[in-house]
C-alpha positions as CSV (number, residue, x, y, z in Angstrom):
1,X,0.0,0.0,0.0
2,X,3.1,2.2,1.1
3,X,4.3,1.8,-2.5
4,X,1.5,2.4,-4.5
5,X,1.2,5.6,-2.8
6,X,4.4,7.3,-2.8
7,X,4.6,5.5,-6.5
8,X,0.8,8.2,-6.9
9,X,2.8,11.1,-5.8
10,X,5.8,10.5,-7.8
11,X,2.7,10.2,-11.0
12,X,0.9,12.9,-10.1
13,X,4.1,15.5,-10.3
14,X,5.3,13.8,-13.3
15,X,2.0,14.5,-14.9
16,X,1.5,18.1,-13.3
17,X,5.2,18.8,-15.1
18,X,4.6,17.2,-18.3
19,X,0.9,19.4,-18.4
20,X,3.1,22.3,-17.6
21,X,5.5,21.4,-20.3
22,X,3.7,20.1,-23.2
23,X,0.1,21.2,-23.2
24,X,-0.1,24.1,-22.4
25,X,0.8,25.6,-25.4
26,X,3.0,28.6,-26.1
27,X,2.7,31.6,-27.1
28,X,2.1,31.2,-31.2
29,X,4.2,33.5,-33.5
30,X,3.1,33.6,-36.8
31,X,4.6,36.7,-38.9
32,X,1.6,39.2,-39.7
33,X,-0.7,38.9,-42.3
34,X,-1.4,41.7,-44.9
35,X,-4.0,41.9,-48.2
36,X,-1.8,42.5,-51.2
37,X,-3.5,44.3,-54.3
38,X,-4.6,41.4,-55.8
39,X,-6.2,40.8,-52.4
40,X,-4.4,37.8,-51.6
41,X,-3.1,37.1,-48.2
42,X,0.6,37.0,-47.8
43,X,3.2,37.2,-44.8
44,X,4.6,41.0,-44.3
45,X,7.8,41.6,-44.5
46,X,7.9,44.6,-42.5
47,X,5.6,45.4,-39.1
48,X,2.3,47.6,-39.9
49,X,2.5,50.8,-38.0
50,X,2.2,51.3,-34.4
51,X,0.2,53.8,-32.6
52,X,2.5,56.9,-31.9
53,X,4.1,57.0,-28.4
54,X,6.1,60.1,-27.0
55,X,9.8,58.7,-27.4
56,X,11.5,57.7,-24.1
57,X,7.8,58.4,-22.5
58,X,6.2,55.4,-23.5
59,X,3.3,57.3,-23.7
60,X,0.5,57.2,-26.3
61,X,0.7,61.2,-28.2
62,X,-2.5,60.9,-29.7
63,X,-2.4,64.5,-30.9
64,X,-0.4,63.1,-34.3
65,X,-3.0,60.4,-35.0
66,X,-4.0,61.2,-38.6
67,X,-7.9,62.4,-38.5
68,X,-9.7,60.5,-41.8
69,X,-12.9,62.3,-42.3
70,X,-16.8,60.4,-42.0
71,X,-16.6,58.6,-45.5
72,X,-20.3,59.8,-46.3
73,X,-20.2,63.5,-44.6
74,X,-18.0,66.3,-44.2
75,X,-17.5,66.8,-40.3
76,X,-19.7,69.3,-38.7
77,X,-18.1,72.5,-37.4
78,X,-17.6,72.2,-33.3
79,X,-19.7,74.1,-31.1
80,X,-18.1,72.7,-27.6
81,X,-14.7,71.6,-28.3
82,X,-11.4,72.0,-27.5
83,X,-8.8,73.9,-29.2
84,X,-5.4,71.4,-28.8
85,X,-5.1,67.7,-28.4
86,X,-4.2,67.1,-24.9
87,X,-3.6,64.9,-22.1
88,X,-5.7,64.9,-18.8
89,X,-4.0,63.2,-15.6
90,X,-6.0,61.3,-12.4
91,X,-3.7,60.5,-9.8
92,X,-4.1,58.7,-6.4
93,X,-2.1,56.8,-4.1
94,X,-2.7,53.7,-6.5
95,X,-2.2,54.7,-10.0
96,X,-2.2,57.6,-12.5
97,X,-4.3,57.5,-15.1
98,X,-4.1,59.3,-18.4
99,X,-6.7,60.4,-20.3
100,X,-6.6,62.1,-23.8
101,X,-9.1,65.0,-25.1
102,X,-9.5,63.4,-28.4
103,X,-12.1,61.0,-28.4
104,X,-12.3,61.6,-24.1
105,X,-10.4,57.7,-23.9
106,X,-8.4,56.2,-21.2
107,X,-4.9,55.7,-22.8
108,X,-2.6,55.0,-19.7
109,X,-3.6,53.0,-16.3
110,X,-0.5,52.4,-14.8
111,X,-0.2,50.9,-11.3
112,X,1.9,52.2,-8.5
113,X,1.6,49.7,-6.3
114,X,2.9,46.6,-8.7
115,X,6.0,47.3,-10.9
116,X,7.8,45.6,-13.7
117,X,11.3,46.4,-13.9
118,X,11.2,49.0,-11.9
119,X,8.6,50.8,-13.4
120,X,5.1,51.0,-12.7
121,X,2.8,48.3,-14.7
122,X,0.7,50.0,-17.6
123,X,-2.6,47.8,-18.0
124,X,-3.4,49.6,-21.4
125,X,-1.4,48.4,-24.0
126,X,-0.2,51.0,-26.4
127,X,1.9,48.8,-29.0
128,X,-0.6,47.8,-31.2
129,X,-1.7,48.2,-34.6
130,X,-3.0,51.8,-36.3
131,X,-6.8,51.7,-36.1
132,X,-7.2,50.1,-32.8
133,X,-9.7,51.2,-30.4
134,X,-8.9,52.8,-27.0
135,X,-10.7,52.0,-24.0
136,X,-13.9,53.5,-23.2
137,X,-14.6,54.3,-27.0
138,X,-17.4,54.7,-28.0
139,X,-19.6,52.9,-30.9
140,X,-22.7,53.8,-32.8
141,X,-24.5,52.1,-35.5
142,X,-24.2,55.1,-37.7
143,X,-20.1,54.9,-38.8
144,X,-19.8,58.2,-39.4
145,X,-21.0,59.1,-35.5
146,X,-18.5,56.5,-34.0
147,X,-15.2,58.0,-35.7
148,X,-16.4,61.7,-35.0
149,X,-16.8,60.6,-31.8
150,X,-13.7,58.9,-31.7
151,X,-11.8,61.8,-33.6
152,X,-13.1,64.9,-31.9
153,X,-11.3,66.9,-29.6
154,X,-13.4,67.0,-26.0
155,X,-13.9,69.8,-24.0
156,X,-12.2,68.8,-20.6
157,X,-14.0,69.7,-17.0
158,X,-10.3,69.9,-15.7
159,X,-6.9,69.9,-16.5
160,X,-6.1,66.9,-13.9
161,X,-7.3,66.0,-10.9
162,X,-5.3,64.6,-7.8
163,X,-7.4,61.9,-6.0
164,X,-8.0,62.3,-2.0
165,X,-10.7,61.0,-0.1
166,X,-13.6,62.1,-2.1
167,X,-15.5,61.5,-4.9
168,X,-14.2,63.6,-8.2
169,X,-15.7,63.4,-11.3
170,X,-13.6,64.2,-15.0
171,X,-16.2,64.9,-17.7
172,X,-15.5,65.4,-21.9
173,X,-18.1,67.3,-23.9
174,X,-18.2,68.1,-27.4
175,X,-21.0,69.4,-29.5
176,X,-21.2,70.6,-33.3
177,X,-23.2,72.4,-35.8
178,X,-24.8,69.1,-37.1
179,X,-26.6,68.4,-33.7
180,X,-24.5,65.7,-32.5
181,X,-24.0,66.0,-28.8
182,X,-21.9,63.5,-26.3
183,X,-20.6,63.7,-23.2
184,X,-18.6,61.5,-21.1
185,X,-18.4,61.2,-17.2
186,X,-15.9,59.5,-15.4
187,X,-16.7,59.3,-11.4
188,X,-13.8,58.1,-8.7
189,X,-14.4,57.4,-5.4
190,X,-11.4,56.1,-3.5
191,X,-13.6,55.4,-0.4
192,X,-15.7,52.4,-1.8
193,X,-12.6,50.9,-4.3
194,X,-9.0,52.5,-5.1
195,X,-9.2,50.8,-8.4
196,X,-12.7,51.6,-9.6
197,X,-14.6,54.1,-11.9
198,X,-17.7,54.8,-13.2
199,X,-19.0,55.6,-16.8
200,X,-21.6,57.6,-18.1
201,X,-22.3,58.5,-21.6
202,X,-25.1,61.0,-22.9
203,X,-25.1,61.4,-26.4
204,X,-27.6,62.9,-28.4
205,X,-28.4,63.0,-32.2
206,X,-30.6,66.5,-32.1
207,X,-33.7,65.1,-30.2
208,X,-33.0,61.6,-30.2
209,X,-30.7,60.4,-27.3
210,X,-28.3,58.0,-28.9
211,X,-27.4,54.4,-26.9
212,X,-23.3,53.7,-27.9
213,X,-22.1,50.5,-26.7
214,X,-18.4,50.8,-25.5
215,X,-15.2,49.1,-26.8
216,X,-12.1,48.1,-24.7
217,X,-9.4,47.9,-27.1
218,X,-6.4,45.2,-27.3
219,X,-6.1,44.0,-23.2
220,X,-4.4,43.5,-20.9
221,X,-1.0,44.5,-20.2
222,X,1.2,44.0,-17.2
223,X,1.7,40.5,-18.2
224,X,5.2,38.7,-17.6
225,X,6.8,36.4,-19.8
226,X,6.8,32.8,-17.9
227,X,10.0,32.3,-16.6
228,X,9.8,28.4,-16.4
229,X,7.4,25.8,-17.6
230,X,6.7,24.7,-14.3
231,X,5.6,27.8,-13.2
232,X,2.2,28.4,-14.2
233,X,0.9,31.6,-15.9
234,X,-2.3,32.6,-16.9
235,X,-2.3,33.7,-20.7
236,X,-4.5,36.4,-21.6
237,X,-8.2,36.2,-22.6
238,X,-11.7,37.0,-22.0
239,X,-13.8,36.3,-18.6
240,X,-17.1,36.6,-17.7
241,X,-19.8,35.7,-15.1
242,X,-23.3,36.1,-14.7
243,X,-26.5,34.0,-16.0
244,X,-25.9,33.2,-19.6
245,X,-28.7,33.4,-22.2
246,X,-29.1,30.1,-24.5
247,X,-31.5,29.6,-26.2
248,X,-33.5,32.3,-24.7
249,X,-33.2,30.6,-21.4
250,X,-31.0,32.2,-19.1
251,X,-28.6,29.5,-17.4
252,X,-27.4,29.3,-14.0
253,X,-24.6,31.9,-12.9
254,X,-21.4,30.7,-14.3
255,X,-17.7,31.8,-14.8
256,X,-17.3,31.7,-18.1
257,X,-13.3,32.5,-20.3
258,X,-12.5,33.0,-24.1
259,X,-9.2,32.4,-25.2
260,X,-8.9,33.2,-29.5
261,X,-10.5,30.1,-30.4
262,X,-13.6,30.3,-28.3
263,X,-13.4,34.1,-30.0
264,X,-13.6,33.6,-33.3
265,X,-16.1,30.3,-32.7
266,X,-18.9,32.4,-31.1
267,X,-17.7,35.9,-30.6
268,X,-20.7,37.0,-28.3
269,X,-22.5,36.1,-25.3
270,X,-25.5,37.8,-23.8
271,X,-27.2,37.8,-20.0
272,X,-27.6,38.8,-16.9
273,X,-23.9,39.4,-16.0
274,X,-22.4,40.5,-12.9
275,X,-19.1,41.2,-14.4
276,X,-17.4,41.3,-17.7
277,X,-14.0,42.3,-19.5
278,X,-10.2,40.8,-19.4
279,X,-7.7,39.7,-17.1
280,X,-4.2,37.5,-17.5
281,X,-2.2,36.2,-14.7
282,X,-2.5,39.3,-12.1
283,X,-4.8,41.7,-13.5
284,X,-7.8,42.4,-14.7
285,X,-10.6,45.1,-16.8
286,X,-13.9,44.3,-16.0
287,X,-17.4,46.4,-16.3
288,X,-19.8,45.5,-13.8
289,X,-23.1,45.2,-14.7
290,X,-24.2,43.6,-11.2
291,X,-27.2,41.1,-12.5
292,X,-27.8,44.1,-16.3
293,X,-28.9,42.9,-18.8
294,X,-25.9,43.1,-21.6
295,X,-24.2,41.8,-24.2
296,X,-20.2,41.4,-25.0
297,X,-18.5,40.7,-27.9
298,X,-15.5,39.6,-27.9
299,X,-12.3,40.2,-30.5
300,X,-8.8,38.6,-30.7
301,X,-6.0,40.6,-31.4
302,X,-2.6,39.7,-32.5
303,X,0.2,42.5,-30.9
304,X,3.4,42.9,-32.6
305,X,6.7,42.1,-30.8
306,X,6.8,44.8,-27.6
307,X,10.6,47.1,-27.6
308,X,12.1,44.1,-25.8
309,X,11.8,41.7,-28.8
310,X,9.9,39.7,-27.0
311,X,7.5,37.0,-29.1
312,X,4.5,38.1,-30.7
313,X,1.3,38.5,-28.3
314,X,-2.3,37.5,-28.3
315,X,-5.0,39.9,-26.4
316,X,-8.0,40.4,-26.5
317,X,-10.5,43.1,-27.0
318,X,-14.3,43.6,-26.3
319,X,-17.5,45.3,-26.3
320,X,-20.1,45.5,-24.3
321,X,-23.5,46.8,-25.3
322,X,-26.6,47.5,-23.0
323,X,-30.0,47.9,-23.7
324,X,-30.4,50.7,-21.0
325,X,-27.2,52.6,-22.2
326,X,-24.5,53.3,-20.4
327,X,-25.1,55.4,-17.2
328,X,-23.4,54.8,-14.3
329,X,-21.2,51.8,-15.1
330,X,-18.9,50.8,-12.9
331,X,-15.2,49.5,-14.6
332,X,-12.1,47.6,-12.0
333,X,-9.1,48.3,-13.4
334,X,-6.5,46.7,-11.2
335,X,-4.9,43.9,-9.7
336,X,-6.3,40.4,-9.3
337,X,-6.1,41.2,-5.1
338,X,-9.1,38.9,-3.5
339,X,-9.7,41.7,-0.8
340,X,-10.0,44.3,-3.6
341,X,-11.8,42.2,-5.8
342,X,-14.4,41.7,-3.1
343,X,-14.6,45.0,-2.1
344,X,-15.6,46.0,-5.8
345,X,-18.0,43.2,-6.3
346,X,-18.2,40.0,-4.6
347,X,-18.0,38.0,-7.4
348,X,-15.5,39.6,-9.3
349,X,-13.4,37.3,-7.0
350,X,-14.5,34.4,-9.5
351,X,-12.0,36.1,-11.7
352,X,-9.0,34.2,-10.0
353,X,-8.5,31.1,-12.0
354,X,-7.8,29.0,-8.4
355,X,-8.7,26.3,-10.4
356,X,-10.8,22.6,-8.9
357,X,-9.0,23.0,-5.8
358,X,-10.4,27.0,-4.7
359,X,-12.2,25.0,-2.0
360,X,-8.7,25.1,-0.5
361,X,-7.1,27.6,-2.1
362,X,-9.2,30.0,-0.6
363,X,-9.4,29.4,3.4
364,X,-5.9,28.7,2.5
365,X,-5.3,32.3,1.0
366,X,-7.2,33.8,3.8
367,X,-4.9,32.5,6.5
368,X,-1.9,33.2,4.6
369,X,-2.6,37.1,4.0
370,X,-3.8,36.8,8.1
371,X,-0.6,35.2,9.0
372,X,1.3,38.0,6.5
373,X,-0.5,40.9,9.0
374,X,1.5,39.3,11.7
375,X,4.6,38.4,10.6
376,X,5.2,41.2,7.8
377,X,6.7,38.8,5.6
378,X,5.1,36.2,2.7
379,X,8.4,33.8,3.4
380,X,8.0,33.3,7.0
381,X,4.3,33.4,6.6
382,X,4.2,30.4,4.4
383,X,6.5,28.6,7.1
384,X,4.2,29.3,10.2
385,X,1.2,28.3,8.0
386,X,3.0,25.2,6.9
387,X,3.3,24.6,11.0
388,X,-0.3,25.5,11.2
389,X,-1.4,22.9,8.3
390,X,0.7,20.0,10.2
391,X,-0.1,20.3,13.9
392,X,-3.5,20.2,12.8
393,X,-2.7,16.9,10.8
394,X,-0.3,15.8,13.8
395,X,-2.5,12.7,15.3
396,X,-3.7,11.8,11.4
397,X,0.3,11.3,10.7
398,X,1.1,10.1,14.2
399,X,-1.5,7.1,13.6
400,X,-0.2,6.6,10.2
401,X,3.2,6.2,11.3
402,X,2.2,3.8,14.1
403,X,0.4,1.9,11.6
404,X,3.0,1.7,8.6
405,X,5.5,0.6,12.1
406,X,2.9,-2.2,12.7
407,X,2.7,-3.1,8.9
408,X,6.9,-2.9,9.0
409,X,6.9,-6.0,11.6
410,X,4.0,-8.3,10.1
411,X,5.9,-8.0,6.2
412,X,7.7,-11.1,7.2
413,X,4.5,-13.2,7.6
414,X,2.8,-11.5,5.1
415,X,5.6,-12.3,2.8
416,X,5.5,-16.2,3.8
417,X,1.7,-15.9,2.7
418,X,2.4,-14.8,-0.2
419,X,5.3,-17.1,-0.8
420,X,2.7,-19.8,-0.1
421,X,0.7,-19.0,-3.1
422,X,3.5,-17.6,-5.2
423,X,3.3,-20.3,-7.8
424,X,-0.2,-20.1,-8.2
425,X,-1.7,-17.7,-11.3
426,X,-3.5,-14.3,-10.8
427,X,-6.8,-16.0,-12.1
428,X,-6.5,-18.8,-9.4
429,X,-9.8,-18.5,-7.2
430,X,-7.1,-20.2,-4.5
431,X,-5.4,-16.2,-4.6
432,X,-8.5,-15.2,-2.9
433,X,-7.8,-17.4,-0.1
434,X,-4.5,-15.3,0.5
435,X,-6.0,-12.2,0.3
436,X,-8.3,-13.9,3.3
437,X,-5.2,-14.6,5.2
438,X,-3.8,-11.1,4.7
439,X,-7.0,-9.7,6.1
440,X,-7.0,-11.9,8.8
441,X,-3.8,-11.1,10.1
442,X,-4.2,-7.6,9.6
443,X,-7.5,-8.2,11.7
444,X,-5.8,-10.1,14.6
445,X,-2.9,-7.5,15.2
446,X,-5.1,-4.5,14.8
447,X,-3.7,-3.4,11.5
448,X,-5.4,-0.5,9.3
449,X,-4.1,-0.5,5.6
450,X,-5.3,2.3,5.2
451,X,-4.8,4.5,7.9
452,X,-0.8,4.7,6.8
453,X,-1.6,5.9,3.6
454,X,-4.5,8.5,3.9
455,X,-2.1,11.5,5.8
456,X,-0.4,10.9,2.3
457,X,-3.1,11.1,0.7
458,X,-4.7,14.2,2.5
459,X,-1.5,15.5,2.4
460,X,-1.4,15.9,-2.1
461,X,-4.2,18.2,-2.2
462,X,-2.7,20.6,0.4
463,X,0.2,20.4,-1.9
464,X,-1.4,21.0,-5.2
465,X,-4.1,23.8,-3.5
466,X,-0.6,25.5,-2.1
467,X,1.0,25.4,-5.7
468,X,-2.0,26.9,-7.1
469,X,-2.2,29.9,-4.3
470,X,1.6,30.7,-4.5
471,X,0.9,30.5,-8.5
472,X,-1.8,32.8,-8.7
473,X,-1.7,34.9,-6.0
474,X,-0.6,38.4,-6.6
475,X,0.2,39.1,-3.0
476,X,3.3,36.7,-3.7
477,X,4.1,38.3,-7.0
478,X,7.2,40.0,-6.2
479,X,7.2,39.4,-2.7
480,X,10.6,38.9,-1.0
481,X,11.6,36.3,2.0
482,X,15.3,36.4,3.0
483,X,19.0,36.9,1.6
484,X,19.2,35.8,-2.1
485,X,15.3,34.6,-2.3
486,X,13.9,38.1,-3.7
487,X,10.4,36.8,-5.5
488,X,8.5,34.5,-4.0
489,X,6.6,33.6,-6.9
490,X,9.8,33.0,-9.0
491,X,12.4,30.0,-8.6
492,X,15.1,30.2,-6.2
493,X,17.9,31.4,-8.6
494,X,20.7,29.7,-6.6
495,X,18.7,25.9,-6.0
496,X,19.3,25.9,-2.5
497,X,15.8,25.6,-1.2
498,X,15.4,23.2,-3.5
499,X,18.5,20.6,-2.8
500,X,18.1,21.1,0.8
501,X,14.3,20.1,0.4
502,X,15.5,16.7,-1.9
503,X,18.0,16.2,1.4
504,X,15.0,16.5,3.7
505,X,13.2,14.4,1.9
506,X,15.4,11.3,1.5
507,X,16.2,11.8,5.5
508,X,12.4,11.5,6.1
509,X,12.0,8.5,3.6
510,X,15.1,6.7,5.7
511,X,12.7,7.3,8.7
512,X,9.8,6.0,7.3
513,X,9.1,2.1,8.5
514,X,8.8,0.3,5.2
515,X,8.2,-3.3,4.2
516,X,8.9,-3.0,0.8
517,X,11.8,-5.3,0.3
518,X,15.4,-4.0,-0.6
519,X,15.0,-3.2,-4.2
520,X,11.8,-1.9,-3.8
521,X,13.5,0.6,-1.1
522,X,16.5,1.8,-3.7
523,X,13.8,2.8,-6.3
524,X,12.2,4.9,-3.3
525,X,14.9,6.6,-2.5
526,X,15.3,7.6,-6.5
527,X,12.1,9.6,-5.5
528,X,13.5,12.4,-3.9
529,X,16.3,13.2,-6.5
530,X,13.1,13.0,-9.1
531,X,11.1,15.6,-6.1
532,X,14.2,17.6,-6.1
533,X,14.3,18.1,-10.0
534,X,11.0,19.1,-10.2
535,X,11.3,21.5,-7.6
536,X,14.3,23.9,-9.2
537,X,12.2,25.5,-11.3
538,X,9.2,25.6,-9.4
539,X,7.9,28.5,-7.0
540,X,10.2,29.6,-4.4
541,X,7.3,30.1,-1.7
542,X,6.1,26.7,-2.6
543,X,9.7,24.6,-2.1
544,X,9.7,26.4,1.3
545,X,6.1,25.4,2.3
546,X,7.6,21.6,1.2
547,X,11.1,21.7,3.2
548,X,9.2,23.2,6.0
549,X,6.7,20.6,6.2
550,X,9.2,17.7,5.7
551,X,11.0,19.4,8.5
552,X,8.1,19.0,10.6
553,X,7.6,15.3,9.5
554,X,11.2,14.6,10.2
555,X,10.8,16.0,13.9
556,X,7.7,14.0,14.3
557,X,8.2,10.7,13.2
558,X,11.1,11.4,15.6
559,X,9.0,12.1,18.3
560,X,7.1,9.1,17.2
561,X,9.5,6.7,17.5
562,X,10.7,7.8,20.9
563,X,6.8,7.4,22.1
564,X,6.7,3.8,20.4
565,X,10.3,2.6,20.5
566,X,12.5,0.7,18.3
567,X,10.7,-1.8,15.6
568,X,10.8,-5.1,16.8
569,X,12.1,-7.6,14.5
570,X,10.2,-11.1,13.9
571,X,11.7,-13.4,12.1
572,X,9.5,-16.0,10.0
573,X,10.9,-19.9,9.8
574,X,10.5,-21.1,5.9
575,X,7.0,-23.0,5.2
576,X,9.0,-26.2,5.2
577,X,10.5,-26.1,8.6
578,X,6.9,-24.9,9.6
579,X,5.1,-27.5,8.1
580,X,7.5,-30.1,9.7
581,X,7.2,-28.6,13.2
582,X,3.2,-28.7,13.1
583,X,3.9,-32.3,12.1
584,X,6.1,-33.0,15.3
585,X,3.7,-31.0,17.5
586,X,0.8,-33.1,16.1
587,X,2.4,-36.4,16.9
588,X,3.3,-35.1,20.2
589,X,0.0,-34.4,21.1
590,X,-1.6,-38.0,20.2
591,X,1.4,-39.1,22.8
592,X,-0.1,-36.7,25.5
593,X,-4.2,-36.0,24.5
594,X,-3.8,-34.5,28.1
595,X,-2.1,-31.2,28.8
596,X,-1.1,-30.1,31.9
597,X,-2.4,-26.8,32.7
């Protein structure tokens, strides 16, 4: 039973690493595609124009877009307008946002509290193609309305705002001679979330008050590149939740994601949704409909390599429409934080991918940040909740160990049972016999199978639900422990935490009673070099929740074998010599029918 189990564990890693390493694919990088004259399809030799960026800003100059007149009408002259393309900061505590006056669109979200290479992330991507859409554009079903409202230069309420502890609102007008009329109002209120706004958009067409739907351009940025195959990393793509329509029947509430092929298959998806939009590993760009009616369409996009020469990326943009127009829509724009997340809308929290295993993952996360508001470290609160998770499993291991000692001193007999039946065939109905004995003298020396295997086995989904926290969690992104261990969520780039762990490990195993026989033992004890090699490249956090609790095990199967002593060894005569003694003692007892008591 020992075997079988440990041989599950050793399985169950070796698939985890090969999922890691061979399905899940990476990213594709096909050259781009462009439409010849002939309007054939061939491979570019040279990358389409990319929207203009200030140089050594990184930051989007929309002011030197070229402006392409409405195809079927001249453009109206501006009534409320401004007079210069220009850019309109919001800054708090927790990021700076950058608006532009042309088209009144969010063109910079870049996040103080999270950096990348020592700058602050940007979640709106600015390398794409010419002819993108920003976020927060808007979309008519009149053409020539969406790129005048796309094109025009808004009349700003301010000139930037500086975020404190109210609510301050950032509105674009614009108005023309042809009686087209829009305005947009963005709201922030850092007391109910740092990292939400809100939309409203009036637009008028003379009388008639026009219902846009709004587009989020290519998403999301902020994304790293994975730095090992074993590390897992959420690519990006669409996610949704809420009560999907089918069939006219609306379903019940679901998460819901879109990676390019569920995008181009069926592009929208319609409902009552409580939250809809983009996200990758950390972060995420969701509206909030909380329970709307709405529909989303979603659209992949392909970005050209970023100024790093990094590979080719695949986002993903979207639109959502709303039967009831867009007033006083709410929009996260921020990191995948479960506090925050819940804060903005309790199930935007669905957004974090914590996979079949959130049943864990989650009271697990919850201690982990609890432990972190005590300690003040991510490191040494992974260790104390490690020492949390195995005292509360200490009698569980402490009966397994007693049992697997148990099973250690009856492997003798057990192996002259089997050796009994040893020539016999698998199909024999005599084999059930020996599993009879088996039973029976587990039964008479108050042996449980089972019990030494199921801390084991209770033990694997702690493990897995730990990977997938330490994975996903963005508290750990970045966080340091100690000395040369700088990133929790990264390898440890020297492989000591890792070699000391494989040491640990065969230590424990040497521990461990076993009554596999020797050459069963020396293929154990390959396990931990196999442990060890999966471990380099796998999360830092993680190999120190696994050294410290094989640590723990070490110390208590110490303690263990203090409170139960030494095995006792029983040796087994051979069958023969058995036989022949039961033969002697039979005669004997013809001789004397009468004991003496």
């Amino acid at each position: 039973m020992e075997k079988r189990v440990l041989l599950a564990v050793f399985l169950s890693f070796l698939v985890l690493y090969g999922y890691q390493s061979f399905l899940v694919p990476p990213p594709s990088n096909p050259p781009p595609m462009v439409e010849t004259q002939e309007g054939q399809v061939s491979q570019a030799s040279e990358p389409p124009s990319l929207q203009q960026t200030d140089a050594g800003s990184g930051q989007v100059n929309r002011s030197q877009e070229s402006q392409v007149a409405p195809a079927n009408r001249p453009a109206p002259e501006p009534v409320v307008s401004d007079v210069e393309p220009r850019d309109i900061t919001v800054e708090s505590d927790f990021f700076r946002a950058v608006f532009s006056n042309r088209g009144g669109e969010l063109v910079s979200w870049a996040l103080k509290e999270y950096l990348t290479g020592g700058q602050p992330v940007e979640l709106v991507s600015s390398d794409f193609q010419a002819g993108e859409v920003w976020p927060f554009t808007v979309r008519f079903d009149d053409e020539d309305l969406t790129h005048l409202a796309d094109q025009a230069l808004y009349r700003p309420s301010s000139a930037g705002l500086r975020l404190s502890g109210q609510t301050e609102t950032l509105t674009f007008e614009y108005q023309d001679a042809g009686g087209f009329s829009i305005r947009k109002t963005y709201a922030f209120d850092p007391t109910v979330s740092p990292y939400v706004l809100r939309l409203t958009v009036d637009a008028k067409l003379g009388q008639q008050n026009l219902q846009p739907a709004i587009q989020w351009g290519p998403a999301l940025g902020g994304a790293e590149a994975q730095a090992s195959r074993f590390v897992y990393r959420q690519p990006n793509g669409g996610v949704m939740y809420g009560r999907i329509s089918e069939g006219g029947v609306f379903e019940e509430p679901s998460i819901e994601r879109f990676d390019r092929a569920d995008a181009v298959e069926r592009p929208s998806r319609e409902g009552l949704l409580d939250f809809v939009g983009v996200d990758n590993h950390y972060f995420i760009a969701a509206a909030l409909p909380q329970q709307q009616q709405a529909t989303v369409t979603y659209r992949p996009v392909q970005l050209l390599p970023d100024s790093a020469g990094g590979e080719v990326r695949d986002l993903m943009a979207f639109e959502l429409e709303m039967p009831t127009g867009i007033n006083d829509l709410a929009f996260f724009i921020g990191p995948k934080d479960f506090d925050l997340l819940e804060q903005a809308s309790g199930p935007l929290v669905r957004s974090i991918d914590f996979g079949f295993l959130s049943v864990l993952v989650v009271p697990l996360h919850r201690s982990l940040k609890w432990m972190y508001s005590w300690v003040g470290n991510y490191g040494f609160a992974i260790i104390f909740l490690t020492i949390l998770v195995n005292i509360i499993i200490f009698p569980l291991r402490h009966k397994s160990v007693v049992s697997m000692r148990k099973m250690a001193e009856l492997g003798p007999k057990m192996k002259a049972i089997q050796n009994r039946y040893g020539s016999l065939k698998a199909t024999d109905p005599k084999k059930q016999q020996m599993q009879k004995e088996i039973m029976e003298l587990y039964s008479k020396n108050g042996v449980n199978p089972v019990a030494g295997c199921l801390p084991m086995i209770l033990t694997m989904p702690i493990l897995f639900a730990f990977y997938r926290l330490l994975s996903m969690a963005i508290e750990i992104r970045g966080a340091p422990f100690t000395l040369w261990i700088t990133d929790l969520s990264a390898h440890d780039p020297l492989y000591v935490t890792p070699v000391i762990m494989g040491a640990s490990m065969l230590f424990q195993q040497r521990l461990t009673p076993s009554q596999a026989d020797p050459m069963q033992q020396k293929i154990m004890m390959f396990m931990p070099v196999m442990f060890t090699f999966f471990f380099l490249w796998a999360p830092s956090g993680l190999v120190i929740y696994w050294l410290t609790s094989n640590l723990f095990g070490i110390g208590q199967q110490l303690v263990t074998n203090r409170i139960i002593g030494q095995p006792t060894a029983r040796a087994v005569k051979p069958p023969a010599e058995g036989r022949v003694k039961n033969k002697k003692g039979s005669a004997e007892k013809a001789d004397n029918p009468i004991e003496p008591k």
